[in-house]
N, C-alpha and C positions, 0 to 999 in steps of 0.2 A: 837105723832110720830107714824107712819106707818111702816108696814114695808111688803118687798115682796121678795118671797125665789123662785127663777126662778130656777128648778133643770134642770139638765144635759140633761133627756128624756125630755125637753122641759115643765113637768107639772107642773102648778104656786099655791105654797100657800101663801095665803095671814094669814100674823102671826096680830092679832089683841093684840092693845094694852091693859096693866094690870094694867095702871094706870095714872094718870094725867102728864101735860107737863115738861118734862126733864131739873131738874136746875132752875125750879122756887122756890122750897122750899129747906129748908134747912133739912128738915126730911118728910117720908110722905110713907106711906101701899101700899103697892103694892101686888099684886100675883107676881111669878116667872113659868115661863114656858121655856121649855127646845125642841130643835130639833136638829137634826141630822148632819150637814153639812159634803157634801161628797164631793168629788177633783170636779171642775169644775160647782159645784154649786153657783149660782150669790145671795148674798143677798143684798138688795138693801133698806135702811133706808130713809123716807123722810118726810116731813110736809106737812103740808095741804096748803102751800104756790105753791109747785110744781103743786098736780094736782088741785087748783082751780085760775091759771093764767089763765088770758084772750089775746087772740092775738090780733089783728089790728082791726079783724069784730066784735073783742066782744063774741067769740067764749069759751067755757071755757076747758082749756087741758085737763082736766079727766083723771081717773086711767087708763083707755084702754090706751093712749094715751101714757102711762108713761111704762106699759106694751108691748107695740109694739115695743118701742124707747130700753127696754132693750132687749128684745128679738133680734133685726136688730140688736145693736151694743157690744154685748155679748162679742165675739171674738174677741176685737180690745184694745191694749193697751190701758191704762190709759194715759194721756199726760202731 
């Protein structure tokens, strides 16, 4: 799992994963890493299912793609 912390001034860090995929083992080492979250910071948790979709041309969504999408819809309730 991925993950991307879009802060407030608009600058994006990308939090890289500590350890292997989430809920497949029943025990397993990891690192721990720790940031900051401040009012109106967006973190956004995803799998590699999101940015390596392909669209109708075969086109692949990419991290840009997934970054622009939070970026435009930032502001707008959950539904």
């Amino acid at each position: 799992m991925s993950a991307l912390l879009l802060r407030r001034d608009g600058t994006l860090d990308r939090l890289e994963a500590t350890s292997t995929v989430l809920g497949l083992f029943r025990e397993w080492e990891c690192s721990v890493g720790e940031c900051r979250l401040e009012a109106d910071d967006l973190l956004a948790l995803y799998t590699d299912g999101v940015t390596e979709a392909f669209d109708d041309n075969g086109e692949e969504f990419g991290e840009q793609r997934l970054v622009d999408a939070l970026r435009r819809h930032r502001g707008r309730p959950s539904e």
